[in-house]
VOGU-3710 file (C-alpha; in Angstrom, 3 decimals, decimal comma):
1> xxxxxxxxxx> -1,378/-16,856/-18,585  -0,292/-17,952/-15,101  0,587/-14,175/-14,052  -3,022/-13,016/-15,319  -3,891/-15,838/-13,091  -1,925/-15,224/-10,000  -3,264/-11,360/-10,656  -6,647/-12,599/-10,323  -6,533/-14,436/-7,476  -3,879/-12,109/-5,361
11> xxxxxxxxxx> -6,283/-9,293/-5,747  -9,514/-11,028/-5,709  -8,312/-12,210/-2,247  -7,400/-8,869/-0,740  -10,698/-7,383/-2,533  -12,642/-10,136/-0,594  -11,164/-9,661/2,255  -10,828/-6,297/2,394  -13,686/-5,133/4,686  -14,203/-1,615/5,341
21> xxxxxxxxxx> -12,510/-0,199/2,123  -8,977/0,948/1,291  -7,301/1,186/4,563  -8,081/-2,075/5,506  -6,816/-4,022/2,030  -3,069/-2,285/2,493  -2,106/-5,105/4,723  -3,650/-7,793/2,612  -1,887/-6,620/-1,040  1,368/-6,367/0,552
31> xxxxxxxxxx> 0,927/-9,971/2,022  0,071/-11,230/-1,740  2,053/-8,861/-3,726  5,154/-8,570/-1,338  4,870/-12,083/0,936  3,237/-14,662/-1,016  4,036/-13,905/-4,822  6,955/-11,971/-4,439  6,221/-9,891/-7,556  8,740/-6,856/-5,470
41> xxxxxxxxxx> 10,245/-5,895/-1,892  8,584/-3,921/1,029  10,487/-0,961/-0,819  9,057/-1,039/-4,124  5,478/-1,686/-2,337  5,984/1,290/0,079  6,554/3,672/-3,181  3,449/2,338/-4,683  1,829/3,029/-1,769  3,049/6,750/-1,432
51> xxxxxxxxxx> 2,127/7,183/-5,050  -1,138/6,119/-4,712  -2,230/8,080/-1,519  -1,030/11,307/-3,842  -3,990/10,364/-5,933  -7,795/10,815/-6,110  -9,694/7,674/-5,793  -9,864/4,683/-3,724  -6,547/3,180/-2,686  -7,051/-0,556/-3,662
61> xxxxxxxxxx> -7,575/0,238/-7,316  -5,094/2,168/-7,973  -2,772/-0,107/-6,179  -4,625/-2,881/-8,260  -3,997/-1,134/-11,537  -0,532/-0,074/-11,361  0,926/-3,132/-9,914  -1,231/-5,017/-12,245  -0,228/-2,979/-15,726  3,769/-3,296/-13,773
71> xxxxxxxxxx> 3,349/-7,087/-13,978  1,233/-7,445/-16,755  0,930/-4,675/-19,214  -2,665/-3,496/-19,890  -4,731/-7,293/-19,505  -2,711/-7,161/-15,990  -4,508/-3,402/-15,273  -7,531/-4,631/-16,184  -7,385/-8,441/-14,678  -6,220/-6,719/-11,631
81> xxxxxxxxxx> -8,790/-3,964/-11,305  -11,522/-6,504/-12,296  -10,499/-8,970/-8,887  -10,464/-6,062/-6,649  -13,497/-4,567/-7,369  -15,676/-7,846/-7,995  -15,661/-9,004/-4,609  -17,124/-6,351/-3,698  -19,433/-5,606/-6,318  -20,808/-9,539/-5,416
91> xxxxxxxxxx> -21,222/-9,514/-1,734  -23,006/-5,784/-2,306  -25,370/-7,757/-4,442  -25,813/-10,382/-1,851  -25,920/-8,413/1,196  -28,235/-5,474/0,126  -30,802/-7,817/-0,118  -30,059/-9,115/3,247  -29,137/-6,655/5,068  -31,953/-4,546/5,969
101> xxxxxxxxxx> -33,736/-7,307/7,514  -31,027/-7,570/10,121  -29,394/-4,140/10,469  -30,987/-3,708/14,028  -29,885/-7,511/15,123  -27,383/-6,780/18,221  -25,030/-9,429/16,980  -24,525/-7,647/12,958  -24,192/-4,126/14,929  -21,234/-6,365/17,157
111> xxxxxxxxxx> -19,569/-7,916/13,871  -19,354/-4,791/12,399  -18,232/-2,626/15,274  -15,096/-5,704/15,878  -14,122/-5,055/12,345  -12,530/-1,374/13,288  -9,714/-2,372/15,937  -8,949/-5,647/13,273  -8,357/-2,875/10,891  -6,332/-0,577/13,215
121> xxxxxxxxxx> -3,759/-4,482/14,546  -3,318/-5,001/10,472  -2,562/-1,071/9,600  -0,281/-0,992/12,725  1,370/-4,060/12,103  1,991/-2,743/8,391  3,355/0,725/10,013  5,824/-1,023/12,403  7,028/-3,081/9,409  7,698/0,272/7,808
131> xxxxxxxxxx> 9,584/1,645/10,498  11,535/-1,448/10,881  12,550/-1,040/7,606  13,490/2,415/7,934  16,479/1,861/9,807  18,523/0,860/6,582  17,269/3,913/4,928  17,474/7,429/6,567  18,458/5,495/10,297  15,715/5,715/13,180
141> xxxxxxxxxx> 16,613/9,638/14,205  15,625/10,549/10,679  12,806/8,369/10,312  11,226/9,122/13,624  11,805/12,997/13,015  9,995/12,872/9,543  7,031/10,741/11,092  6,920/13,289/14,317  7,282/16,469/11,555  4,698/14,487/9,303
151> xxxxxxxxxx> 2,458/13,795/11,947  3,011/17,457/13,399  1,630/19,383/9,677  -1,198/17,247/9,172  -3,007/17,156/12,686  -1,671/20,683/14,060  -1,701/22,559/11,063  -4,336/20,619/8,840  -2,449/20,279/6,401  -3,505/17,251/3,731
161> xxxxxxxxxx> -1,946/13,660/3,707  -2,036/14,049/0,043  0,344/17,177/-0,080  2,250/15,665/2,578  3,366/12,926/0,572  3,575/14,505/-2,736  5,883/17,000/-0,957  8,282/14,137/0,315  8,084/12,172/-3,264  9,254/15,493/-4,742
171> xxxxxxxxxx> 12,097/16,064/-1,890  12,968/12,676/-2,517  13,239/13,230/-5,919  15,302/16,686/-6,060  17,616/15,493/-2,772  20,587/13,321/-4,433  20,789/10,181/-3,001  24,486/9,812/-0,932  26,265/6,782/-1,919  29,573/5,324/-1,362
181> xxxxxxxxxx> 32,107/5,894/-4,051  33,461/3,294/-5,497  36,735/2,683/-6,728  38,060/0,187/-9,602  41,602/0,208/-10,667  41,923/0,815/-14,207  45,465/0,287/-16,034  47,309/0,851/-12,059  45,386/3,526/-11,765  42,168/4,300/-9,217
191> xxx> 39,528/5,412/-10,824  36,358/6,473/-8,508  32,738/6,416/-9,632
//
C-alpha cells in the first residue's frame, strides 16, 4: 500500500508540475522516480525514456504506466496513470473558467511566455546529465558522434525522432555487448567465461 502511495504522489507531483506537456515533466519523473524514490538508476530511466519516445501518445503517460505496472503490477499502471493525468484534468477545470477573462492581461501573456526557457534549463540540465553519463558507456568520442549523426538525420534529412530511436534500440539490441572475460580457476585449471 505504501508503493501505490509513493506512485500517487511521485506522479501526481510531476503531473502538477508539469506545465506545458510532456517535454517539460521528463525532468520532474526522473527527479521522483530516479532522485527521490530511487525506484531505478539514470540507466534504467534513460531506456524508459527511449522506449517511450518510440511510441504514439503523450510521453508522461506512458512513462507513468510502465514505470507504474514495473513497480506495481496493474493497480501501479493505473494509480500511476490516474496522478499524472489528474492534475491536469483539475487545473483544466479550474482554469477554463478563468481563463478567458484574463487571456489578454499583459502579466498571464508574461507568465506563460517565462514558462518556455524554464522548460528548455530543466530539458538541458536532463541532457547534460545524459551525456555525463555517457562517458562510462560508449566513452565521449562515441557518444558525441551518435548525438552529432543523430542530430545530423533528423534536422538535415527530416528524418523522425521516433525512427531514430527505434533504429538505435534495435542496433543496441542486435550489436553484442563487449565485456571483459572473466576467468575462475576450476580444479587448477582457468576456465574463462
Amino acid at each position: 500500500m505504501k508503493l501505490q502511495r509513493n506512485l500517487f504522489i511521485a506522479f501526481f507531483r510531476s503531473g502538477l508540475l508539469g506545465f506545458g506537456g510532456g517535454p517539460s515533466a521528463i525532468p520532474l519523473v526522473h527527479k521522483e522516480v530516479v532522485g527521490t524514490f530511487k525506484w531505478m538508476n539514470d540507466q534504467e530511466f534513460s531506456d524508459i525514456l527511449a522506449l517511450a519516445n518510440t511510441l504514439p501518445g503523450p510521453i508522461a503517460t506512458k512513462m507513468a504506466g510502465y514505470i507504474g505496472y514495473r513497480l506495481g503490477g496493474t493497480m501501479g499502471m493505473i494509480n500511476a496513470i490516474l496522478a499524472t493525468v489528474l492534475p491536469t484534468i483539475l487545473m483544466m477545470l479550474v482554469l477554463l473558467t478563468s481563463f478567458n477573462q484574463f487571456k489578454n492581461n499583459p502579466r498571464v501573456q508574461g507568465m506563460t511566455g517565462a514558462v518556455v526557457p524554464i522548460v528548455g534549463v530543466m530539458m538541458g540540465t536532463l541532457t547534460w546529465e545524459f551525456l555525463k553519463k555517457s562517458k562510462n558507456g560508449w566513452g565521449w568520442k562515441k557518444g558525441f558522434l551518435l548525438l552529432a549523426g543523430s542530430f545530423i538525420v533528423m534536422e538535415i534529412f527530416h528524418v523522425h525522432p521516433g525512427i531514430v530511436v527505434g533504429v538505435l534500440l534495435i542496433a543496441a539490441l542486435v550489436i553484442p555487448d563487449k565485456k571483459e572475460k572473466m576467468e575462475f580457476p576450476i580444479n587448477e585449471k582457468s576456465e574463462s567465461l
